[in-house]
TIVO-823100 format. One line per field, with one value per residue (C-alpha): residue in three letters; x, y, z; residue number from 1. Coordinates in Angstrom, 2 decimals. Layout:
REM TIVO-823100
type: ALA  ...
c1: X  ...
c2: Y  ...
c3: Z  ...
seq: NUM  ...
This chain:
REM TIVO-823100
type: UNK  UNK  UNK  UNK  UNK  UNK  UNK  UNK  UNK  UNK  UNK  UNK  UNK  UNK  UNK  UNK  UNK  UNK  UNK  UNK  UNK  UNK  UNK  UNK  UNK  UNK  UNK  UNK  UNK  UNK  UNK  UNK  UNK  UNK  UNK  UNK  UNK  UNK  UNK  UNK  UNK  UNK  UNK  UNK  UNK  UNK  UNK  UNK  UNK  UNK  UNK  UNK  UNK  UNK  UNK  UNK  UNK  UNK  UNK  UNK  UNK  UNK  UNK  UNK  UNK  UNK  UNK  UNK  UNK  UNK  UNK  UNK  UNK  UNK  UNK  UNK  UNK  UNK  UNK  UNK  UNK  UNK  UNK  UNK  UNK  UNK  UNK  UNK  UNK  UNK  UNK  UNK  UNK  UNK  UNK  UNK  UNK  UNK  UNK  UNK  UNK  UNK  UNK  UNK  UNK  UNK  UNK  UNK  UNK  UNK  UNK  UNK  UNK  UNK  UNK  UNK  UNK  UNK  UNK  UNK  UNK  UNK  UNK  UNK  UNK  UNK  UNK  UNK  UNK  UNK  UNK  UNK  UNK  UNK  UNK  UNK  UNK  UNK  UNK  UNK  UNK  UNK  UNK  UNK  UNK  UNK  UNK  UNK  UNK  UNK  UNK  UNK  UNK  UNK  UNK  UNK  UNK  UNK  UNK  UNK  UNK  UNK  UNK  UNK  UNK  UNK  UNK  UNK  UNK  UNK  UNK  UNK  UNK  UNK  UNK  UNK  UNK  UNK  UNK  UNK  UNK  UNK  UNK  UNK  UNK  UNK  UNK  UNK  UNK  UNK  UNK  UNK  UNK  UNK  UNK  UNK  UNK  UNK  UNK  UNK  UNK  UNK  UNK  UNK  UNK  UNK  UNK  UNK  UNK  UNK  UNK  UNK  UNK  UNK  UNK  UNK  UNK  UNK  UNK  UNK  UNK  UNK  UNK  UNK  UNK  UNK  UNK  UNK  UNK  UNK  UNK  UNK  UNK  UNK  UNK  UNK  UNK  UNK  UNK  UNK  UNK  UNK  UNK  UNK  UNK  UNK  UNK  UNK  UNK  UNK  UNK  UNK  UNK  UNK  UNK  UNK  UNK  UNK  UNK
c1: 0.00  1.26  3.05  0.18  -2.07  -0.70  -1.75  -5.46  -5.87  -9.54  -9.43  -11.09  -10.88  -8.46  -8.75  -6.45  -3.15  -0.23  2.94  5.98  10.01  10.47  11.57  10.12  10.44  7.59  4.58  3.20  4.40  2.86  4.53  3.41  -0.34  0.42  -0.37  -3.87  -5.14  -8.90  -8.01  -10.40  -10.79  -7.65  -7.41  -3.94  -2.70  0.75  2.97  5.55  5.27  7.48  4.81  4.39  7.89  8.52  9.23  5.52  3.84  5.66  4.14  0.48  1.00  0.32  -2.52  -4.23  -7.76  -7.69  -10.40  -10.74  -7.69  -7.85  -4.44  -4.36  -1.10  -0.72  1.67  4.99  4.02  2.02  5.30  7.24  11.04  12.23  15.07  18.72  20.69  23.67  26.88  29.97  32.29  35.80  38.63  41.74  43.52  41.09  40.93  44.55  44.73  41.50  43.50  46.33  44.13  42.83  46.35  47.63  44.03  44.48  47.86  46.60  43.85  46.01  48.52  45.74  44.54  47.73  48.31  44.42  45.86  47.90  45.41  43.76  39.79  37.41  34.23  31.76  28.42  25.30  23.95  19.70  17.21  15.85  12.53  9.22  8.04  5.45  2.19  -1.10  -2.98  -4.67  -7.99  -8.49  -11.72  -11.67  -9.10  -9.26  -6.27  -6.25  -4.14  -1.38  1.48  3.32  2.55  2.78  2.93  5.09  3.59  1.20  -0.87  -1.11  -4.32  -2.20  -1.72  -4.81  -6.71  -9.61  -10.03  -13.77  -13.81  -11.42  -11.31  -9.43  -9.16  -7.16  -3.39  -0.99  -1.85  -2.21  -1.28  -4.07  -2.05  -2.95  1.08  1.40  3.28  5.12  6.97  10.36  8.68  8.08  3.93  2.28  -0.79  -2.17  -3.54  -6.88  -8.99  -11.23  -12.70  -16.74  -16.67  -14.27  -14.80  -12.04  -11.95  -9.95  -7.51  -5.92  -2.80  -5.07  -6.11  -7.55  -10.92  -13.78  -12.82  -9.52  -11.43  -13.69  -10.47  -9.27  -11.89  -14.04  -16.13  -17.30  -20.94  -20.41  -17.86  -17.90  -16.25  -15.67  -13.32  -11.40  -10.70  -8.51  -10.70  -12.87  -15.82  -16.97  -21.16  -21.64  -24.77  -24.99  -23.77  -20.19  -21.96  -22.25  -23.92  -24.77  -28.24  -28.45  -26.61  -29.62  -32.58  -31.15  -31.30  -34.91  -35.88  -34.33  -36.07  -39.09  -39.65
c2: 0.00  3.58  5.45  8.23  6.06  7.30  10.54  9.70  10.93  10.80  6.68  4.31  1.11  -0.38  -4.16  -5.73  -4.05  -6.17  -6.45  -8.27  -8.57  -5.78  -2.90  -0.30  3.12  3.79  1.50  2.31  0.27  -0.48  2.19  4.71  3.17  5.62  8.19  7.49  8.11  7.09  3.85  1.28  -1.70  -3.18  -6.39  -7.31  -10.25  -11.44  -14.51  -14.14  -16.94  -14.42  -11.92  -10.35  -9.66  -7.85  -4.95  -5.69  -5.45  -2.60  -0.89  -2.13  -1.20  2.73  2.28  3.28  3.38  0.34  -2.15  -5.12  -6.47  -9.31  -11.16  -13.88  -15.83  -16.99  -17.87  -19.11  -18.76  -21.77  -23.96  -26.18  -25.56  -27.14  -30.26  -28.63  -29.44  -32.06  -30.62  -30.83  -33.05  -31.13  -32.17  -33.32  -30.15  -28.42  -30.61  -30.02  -26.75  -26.17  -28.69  -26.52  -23.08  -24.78  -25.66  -22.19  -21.09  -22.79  -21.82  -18.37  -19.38  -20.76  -17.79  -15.59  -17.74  -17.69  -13.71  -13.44  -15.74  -13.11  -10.85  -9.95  -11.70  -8.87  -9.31  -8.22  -6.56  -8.04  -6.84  -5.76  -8.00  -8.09  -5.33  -7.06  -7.98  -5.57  -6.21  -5.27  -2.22  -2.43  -1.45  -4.14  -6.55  -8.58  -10.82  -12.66  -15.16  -17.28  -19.96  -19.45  -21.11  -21.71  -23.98  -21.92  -17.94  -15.22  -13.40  -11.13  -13.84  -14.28  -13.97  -11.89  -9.13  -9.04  -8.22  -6.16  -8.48  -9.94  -12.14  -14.43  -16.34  -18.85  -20.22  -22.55  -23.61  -25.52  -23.56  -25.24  -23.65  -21.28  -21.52  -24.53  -25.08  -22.62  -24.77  -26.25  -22.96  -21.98  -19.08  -19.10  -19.33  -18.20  -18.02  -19.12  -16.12  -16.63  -14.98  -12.29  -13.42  -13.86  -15.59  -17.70  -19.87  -22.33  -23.71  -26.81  -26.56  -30.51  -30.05  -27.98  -30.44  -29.89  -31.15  -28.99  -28.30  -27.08  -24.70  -23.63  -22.81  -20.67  -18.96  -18.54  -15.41  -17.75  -17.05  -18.10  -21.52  -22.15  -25.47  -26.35  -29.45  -29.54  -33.10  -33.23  -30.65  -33.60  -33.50  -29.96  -29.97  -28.60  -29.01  -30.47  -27.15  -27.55  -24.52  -23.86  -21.41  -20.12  -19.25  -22.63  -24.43  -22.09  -23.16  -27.04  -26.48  -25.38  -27.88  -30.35  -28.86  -28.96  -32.22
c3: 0.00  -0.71  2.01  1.52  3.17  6.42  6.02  5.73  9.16  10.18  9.00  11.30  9.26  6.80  5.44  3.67  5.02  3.72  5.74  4.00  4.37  1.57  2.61  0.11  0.70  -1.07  0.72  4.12  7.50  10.48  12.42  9.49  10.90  14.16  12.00  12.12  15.55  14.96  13.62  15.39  12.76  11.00  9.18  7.98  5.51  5.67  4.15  7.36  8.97  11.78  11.68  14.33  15.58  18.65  16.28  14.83  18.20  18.98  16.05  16.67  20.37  18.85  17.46  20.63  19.93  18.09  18.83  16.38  14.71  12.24  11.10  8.25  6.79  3.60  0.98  2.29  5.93  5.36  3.85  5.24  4.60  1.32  2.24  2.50  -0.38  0.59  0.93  -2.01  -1.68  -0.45  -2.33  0.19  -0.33  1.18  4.34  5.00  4.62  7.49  9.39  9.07  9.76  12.86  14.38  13.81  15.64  18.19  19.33  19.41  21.40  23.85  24.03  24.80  27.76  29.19  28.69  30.63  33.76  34.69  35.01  38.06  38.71  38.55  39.48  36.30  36.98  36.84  33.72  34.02  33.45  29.63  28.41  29.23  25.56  23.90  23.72  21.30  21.70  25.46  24.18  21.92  22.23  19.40  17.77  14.69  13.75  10.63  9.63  12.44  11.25  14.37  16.78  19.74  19.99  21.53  24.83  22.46  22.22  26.57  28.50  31.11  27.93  26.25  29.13  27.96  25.19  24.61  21.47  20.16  16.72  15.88  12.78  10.71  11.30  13.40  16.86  20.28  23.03  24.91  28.21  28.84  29.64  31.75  34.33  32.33  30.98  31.78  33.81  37.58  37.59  41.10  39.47  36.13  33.92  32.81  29.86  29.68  26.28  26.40  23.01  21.85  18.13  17.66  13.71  12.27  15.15  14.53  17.12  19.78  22.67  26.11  27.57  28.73  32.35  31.39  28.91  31.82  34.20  30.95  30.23  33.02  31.94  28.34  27.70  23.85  22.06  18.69  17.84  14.32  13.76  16.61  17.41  20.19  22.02  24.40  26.64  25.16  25.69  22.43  20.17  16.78  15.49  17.23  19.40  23.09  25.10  28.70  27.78  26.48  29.57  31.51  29.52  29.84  33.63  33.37  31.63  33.84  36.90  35.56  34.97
seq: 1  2  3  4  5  6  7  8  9  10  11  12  13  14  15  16  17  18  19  20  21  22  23  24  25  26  27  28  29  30  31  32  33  34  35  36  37  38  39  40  41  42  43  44  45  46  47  48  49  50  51  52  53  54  55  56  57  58  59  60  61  62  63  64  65  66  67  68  69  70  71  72  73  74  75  76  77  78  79  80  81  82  83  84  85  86  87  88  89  90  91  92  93  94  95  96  97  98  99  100  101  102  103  104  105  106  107  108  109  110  111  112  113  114  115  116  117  118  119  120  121  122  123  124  125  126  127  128  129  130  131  132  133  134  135  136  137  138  139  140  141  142  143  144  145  146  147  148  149  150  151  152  153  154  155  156  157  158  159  160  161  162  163  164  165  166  167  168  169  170  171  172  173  174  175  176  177  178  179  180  181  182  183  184  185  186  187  188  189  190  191  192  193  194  195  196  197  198  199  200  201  202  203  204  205  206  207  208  209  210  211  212  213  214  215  216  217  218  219  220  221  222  223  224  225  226  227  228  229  230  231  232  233  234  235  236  237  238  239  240  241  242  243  244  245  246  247  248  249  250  251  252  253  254  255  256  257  258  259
């Protein structure tokens, strides 16, 4: 898209915003999106199968007012990695002579070691503890992901930073973790984060497995599932329809104590 976009100021939605690995001068960026302060609705495509970086987020993150973001991969973010090619043979020339490179390496190595002995132990600091990762806009509510091609996202896509959020699609893709693995991360957990999200619709999800009650612990505030070819997601009270609903789970209980 043209970099002119950007200066579109009054804008509130924009569909179709493509974000490759070209870097044109010319076409508009994410952070030339934080030009537009009334943007609410944006629906991106991408074929990164890296998208969104840190750098990404950090971009969205400016988008203030921005309520309902939709993200779809394509392309070669859906491909596996082609086979490496094998390797040349070397000819025996060559093997000497990195033989001969790696001696000579060495020794130096080894000099060097000696020459630090000598020197007095100093204690080095301890260097600061890394920037929290960035996270999407705080005022978003809805979220829309199709086709994720990873299996497992970065912290933008954590219950503990999308805390105002209120719907969230799924669609399509190798995803599977909701935080259901939250104790099993490399992080110290005191207390598992659980979603906002009201509705949640979770589409031909094949590596995505947990059973209802772990759902339930996730997402306590549900009032709306959608469940469309999910089959490692067991035990989910869903109608015919792959659907699920408090008002139905309600109107069940009536009918229940009524008779």
């Amino acid at each position: 898209m043209p970099k002119k976009l950007a200066k579109l100021s009054k804008l509130q939605v924009l569909k179709g915003f493509v974000v490759g690995d070209t870097k044109d001068k010319y076409s508009c960026t994410l952070d030339d999106l934080a030009k537009l302060p009334d943007l609410t609705k944006l629906s991106i495509y991408t074929g990164m199968k890296s998208f969104p970086t840190n750098e990404h987020v950090s971009a969205l993150a400016k988008l203030k007012r921005l309520l309902k973001l939709t993200i779809a991969w394509g392309g070669g973010a859906l491909q596996d990695k082609a086979d490496h090619k094998l390797p040349m043979a070397k000819s025996d020339d060559g093997e000497e002579k990195k033989k001969e490179n790696g001696l000579i390496d060495t020794a130096k190595k080894r000099k060097v070691e000696r020459s630090l002995s000598i020197l007095p132990t100093m204690k080095l600091p301890t260097p600061p503890p890394p920037p929290p990762p960035p996270t999407l806009p705080s005022r978003l509510e809805k979220l829309d992901l199709k086709c994720i091609p990873e299996r497992k996202t970065e912290g933008w896509l954590k219950p503990a930073n999308l805390k105002g959020l209120k719907k969230l699609y799924i669609r399509g893709g190798k995803f599977f973790d909701l935080g259901q693995f939250q104790e099993l991360d490399d992080e110290v957990v005191k207390e598992k984060d659980s979603w906002k999200v009201e509705q949640l619709r979770l589409k031909y999800l094949t590596e995505l497995e947990m059973d209802w009650t772990k759902l339930q612990e996730l997402f306590p505030k549900l009032i709306y599932l959608e469940k469309v070819e999910c089959p490692k997601l067991s035990f989910f009270p869903c109608d015919e329809s792959g659907v699920w609903s408090v008002d139905e789970q309600d109107t069940a209980k009536v009918e229940v104590n009524a008779e």
